[in-house]
VMD Tcl script that draws the C-alpha trace (Angstrom):
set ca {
  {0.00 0.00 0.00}
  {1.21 3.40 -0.85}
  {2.23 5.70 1.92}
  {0.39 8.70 0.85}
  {-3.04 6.72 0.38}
  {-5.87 8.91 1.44}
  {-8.93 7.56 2.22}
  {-11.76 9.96 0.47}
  {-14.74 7.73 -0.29}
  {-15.60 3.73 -0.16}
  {-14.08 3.34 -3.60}
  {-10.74 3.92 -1.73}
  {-11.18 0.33 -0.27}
  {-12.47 -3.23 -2.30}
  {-10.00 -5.48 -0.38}
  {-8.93 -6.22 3.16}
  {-6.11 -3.65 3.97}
  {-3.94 -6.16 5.29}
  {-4.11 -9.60 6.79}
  {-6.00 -9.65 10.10}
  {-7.48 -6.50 9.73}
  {-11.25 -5.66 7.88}
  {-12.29 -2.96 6.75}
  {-16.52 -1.78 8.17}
  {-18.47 0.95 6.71}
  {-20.38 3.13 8.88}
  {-23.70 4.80 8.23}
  {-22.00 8.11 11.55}
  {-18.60 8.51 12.83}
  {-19.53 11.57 14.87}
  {-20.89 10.44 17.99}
  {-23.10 13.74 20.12}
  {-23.34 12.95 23.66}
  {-26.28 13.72 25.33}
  {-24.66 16.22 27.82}
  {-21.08 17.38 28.24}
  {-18.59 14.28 29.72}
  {-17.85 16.69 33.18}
  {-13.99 14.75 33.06}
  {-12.98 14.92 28.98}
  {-15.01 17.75 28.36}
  {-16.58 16.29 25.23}
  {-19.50 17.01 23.12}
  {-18.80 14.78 20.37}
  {-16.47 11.32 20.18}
  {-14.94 9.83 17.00}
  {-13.54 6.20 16.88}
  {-11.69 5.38 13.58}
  {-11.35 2.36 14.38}
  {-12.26 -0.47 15.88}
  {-10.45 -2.94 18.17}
  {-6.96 -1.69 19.07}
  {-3.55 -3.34 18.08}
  {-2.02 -2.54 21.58}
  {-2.91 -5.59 23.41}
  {-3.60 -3.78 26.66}
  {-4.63 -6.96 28.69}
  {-6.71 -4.87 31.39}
  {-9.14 -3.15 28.40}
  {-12.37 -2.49 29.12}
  {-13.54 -3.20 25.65}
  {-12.23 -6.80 25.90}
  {-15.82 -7.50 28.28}
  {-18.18 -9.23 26.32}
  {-20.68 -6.19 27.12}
  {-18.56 -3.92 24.42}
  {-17.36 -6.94 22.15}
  {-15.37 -9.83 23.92}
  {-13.24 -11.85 21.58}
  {-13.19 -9.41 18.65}
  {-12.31 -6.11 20.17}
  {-8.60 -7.12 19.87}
  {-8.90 -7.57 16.48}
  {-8.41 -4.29 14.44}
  {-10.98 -2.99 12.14}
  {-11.04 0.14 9.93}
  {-13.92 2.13 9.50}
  {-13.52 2.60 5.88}
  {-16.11 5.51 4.95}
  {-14.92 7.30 7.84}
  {-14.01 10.56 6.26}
  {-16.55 10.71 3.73}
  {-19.08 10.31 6.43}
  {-17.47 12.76 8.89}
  {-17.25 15.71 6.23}
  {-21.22 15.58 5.77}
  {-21.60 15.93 9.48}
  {-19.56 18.00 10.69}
  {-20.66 20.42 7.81}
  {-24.23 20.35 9.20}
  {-22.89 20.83 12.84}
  {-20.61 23.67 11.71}
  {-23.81 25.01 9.05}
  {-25.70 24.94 12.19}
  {-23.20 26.53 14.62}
  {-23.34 23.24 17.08}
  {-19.14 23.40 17.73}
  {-17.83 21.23 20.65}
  {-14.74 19.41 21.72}
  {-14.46 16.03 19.73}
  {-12.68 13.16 21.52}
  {-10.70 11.06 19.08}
  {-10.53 8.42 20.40}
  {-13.22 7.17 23.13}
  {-12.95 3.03 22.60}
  {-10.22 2.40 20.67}
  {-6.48 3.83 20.37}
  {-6.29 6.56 17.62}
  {-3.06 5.54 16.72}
  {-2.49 1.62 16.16}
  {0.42 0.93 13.87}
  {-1.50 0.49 11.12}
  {-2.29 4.22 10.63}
  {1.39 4.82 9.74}
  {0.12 3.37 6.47}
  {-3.62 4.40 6.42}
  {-3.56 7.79 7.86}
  {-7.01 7.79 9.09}
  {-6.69 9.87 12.04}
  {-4.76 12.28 10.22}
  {-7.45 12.46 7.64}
  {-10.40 12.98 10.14}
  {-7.95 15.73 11.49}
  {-7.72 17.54 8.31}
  {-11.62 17.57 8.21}
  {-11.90 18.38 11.67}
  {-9.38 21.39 11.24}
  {-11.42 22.41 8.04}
  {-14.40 22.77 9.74}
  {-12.78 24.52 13.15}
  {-14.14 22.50 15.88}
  {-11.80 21.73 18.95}
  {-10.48 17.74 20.15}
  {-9.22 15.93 23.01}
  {-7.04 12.97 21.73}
  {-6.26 10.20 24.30}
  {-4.09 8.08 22.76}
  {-0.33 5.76 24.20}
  {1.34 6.57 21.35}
  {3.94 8.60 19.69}
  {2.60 8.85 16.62}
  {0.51 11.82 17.22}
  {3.69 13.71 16.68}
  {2.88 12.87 13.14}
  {0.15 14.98 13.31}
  {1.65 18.15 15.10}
  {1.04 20.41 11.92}
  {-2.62 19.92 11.52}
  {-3.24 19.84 15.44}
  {-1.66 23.29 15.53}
  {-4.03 24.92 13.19}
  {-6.81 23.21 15.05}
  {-5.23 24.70 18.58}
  {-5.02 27.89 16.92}
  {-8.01 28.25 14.88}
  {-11.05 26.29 16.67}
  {-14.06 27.53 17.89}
  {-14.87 26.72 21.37}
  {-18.50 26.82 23.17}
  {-18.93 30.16 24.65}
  {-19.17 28.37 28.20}
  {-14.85 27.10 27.52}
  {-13.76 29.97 25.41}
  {-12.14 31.30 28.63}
  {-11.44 28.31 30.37}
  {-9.27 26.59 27.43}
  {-6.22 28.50 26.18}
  {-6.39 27.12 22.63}
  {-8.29 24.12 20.36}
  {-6.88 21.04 20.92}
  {-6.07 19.01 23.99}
  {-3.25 16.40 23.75}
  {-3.54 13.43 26.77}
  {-1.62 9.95 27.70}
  {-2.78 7.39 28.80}
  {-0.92 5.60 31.49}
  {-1.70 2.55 34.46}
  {1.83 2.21 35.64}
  {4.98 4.53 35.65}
  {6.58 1.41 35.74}
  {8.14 -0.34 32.30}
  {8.16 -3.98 33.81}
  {4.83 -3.69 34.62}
  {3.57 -1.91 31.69}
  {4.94 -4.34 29.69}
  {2.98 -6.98 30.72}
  {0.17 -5.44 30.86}
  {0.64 -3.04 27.83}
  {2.66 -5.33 25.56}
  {2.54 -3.42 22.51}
  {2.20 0.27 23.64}
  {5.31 2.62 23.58}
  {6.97 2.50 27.13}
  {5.65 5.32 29.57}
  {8.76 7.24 29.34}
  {8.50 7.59 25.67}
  {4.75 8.82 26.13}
  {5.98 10.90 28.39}
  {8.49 12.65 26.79}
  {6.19 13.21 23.53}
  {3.76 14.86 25.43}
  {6.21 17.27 26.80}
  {7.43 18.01 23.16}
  {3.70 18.81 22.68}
  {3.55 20.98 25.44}
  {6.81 22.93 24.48}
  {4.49 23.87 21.22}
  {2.35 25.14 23.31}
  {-0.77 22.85 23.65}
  {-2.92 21.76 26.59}
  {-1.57 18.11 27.80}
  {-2.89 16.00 30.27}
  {-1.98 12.49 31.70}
  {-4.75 9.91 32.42}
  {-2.87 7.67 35.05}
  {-5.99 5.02 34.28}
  {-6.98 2.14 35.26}
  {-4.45 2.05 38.06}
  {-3.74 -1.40 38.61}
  {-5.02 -2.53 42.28}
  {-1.74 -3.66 44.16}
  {0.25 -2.78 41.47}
  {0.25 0.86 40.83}
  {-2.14 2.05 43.41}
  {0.61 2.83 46.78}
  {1.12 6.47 47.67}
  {4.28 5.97 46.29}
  {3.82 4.22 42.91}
  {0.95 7.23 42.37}
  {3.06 10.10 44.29}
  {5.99 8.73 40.93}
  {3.39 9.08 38.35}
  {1.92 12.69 39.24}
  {5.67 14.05 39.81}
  {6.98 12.41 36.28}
  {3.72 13.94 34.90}
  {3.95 17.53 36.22}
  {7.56 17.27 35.33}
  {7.21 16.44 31.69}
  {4.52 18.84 30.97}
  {1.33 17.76 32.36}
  {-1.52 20.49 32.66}
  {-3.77 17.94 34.51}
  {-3.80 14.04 35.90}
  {-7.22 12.36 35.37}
  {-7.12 8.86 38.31}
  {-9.51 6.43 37.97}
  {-9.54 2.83 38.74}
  {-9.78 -0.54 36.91}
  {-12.89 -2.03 35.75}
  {-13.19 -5.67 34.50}
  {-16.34 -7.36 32.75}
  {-16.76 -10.68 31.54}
  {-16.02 -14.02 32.47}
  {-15.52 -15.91 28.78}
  {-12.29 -16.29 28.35}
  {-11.31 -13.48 26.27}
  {-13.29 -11.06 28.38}
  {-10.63 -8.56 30.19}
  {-11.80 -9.95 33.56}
  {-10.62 -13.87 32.87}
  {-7.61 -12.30 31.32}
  {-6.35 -9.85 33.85}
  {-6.77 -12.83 36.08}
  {-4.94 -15.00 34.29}
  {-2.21 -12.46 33.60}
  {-2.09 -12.18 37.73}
  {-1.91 -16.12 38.12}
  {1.15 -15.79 35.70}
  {2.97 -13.24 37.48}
  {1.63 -12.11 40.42}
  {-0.02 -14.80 41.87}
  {0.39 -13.41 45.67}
  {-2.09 -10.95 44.03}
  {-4.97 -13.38 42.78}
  {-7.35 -13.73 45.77}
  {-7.02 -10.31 47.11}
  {-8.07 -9.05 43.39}
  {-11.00 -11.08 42.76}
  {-11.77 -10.39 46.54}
  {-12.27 -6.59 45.68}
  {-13.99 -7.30 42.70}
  {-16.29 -9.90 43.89}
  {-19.16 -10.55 41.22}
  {-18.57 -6.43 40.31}
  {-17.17 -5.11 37.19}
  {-15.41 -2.28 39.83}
  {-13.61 -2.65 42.85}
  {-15.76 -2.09 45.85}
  {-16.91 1.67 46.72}
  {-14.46 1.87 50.01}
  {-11.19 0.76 48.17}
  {-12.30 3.65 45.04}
  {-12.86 6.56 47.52}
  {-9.45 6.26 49.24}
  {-8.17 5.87 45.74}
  {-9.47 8.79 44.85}
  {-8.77 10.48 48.15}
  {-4.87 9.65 48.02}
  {-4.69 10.64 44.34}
  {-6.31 14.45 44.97}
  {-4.13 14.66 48.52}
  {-0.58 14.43 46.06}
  {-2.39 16.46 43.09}
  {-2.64 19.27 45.67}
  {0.98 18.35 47.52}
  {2.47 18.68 44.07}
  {-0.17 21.66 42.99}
  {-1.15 20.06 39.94}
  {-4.64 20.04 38.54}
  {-7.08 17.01 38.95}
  {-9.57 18.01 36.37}
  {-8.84 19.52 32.99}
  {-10.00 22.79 33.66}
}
mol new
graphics top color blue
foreach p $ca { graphics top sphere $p radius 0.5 }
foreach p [lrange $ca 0 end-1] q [lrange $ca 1 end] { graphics top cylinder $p $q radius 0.2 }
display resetview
């Protein structure tokens, strides 16, 4: 496949893009919540694709709920830009302008978009039409995209009600559930390794954009100590970070490519110390129980403040 292939309209695809991965055509790309997410800040959501290359063994969308056994298998959405130029000229036609979140299930940069260049096509539509993102993503390919993600910090239009609160367009975030590299590699096999997330959002942030670190799902036993979360806040204000979103893990499922039976299987493997005292704080939940997620929480805000860094994005 040529480097330089744009995708522009479903004529752009007849065959499978490569082996493993298959192409889906979508009838809306654009996703409108039905009220503002209070911790992203977004309006809209866009998901190229669907699946995600990165292996991340803890996913969410691995639970049957969202998908089970074929959310680690990567699909394009083929149509995607044809589709997202009709609405987002009806949005913009009908001044509806809000902060789009690329990506909300999926990573927006898997390895096959080196080749495809989907994101950075949605981003060249996006940018045409002046609305504002938020891209989460783990990894460093977004640098790709610096150029257009400039024009869209620079020339966006906000709502009225973040005009004042948001210094420019577009907010740049990494994802993160361990400072750690041994641990992030098994449970992140095919991201980039934190520090090298880390040290592309601070090249971000010396351009002057809005950057953020999302230190979830911290890992229960793993990378939830004062100290393992006290590393990840100070590495994060220290490369650049505007903001540190905490959350905890959530597991669903119990076939047996459902994140749940994985995770635990993952813990049997190496961590088996671990094992009881997980599924013991899970019990028959998808979340750990409400006690063990408040002092998360509460221990996460305490070294935000100790450290003076936000906790929300704005």
């Amino acid at each position: 496949m040529a480097k330089e292939m744009k995708i522009t309209s479903l004529d752009d695809f007849k065959t499978p893009v490569r082996k493993g991965i298959n192409e889906v055509y979508v009838k809306s790309i654009l996703n409108k919540h039905k009220k503002r997410d209070s911790w992203f800040l977004l309006d809209y959501s866009i998901n190229p694709y669907l699946g995600c290359s990165f292996n991340c063994l803890y996913c969410y969308i691995r639970g049957s709920h969202y998908g089970g056994d074929t959310t680690h298998k990567l699909q394009v959405k083929a149509n995607a830009a044809e589709i997202l130029k009709k609405q987002l000229k009806r949005r913009a036609k009908n001044g509806e302008y809000g902060l789009i979140g690329i990506a909300s299930a999926t990573e927006p940069y898997p390895e096959i978009e080196k080749e495809l260049k989907l994101t950075r096509e949605l981003l060249q539509i996006i940018a045409r039409f002046k609305f504002p993102v938020s891209i989460l993503t783990r990894s460093t390919l977004v640098l790709r995209d610096m150029d257009i993600l400039k024009k869209i910090n620079e020339n966006a239009i906000l709502p009225p009600d973040l005009k004042f609160k948001l210094r420019g367009g577009a907010i740049i975030s990494f994802s993160f559930s361990t400072p750690d590299e041994k641990l992030a590699k098994i449970f992140e096999p095919n991201a980039p390794k934190p520090k090298e997330r880390l040290e592309t959002m601070k090249k971000f942030k010396d351009h002057g954009f809005r950057t953020g670190v999302c230190f979830m799902p911290v890992l229960p036993f793993l990378s939830d100590s004062e100290k393992q979360i006290e590393k990840m806040i100070v590495l994060a204000k220290n490369y650049g970070s505007d903001s540190i979103l905490t959350a905890g893990l959530t597991l669903f499922g119990d076939k047996p490519t459902d994140c749940k039976t994985v995770y635990y299987k993952t813990l049997e493997k190496h961590f088996p110390e671990l094992l009881e005292k997980t599924k013991k704080l899970f019990g028959q939940n998808f979340y750990p129980n409400p006690k063990y997620q408040r002092k998360l929480t509460e221990r996460a805000n305490a070294i935000c403040k100790k450290y003076e860094i936000k906790n929300r994005i704005v």
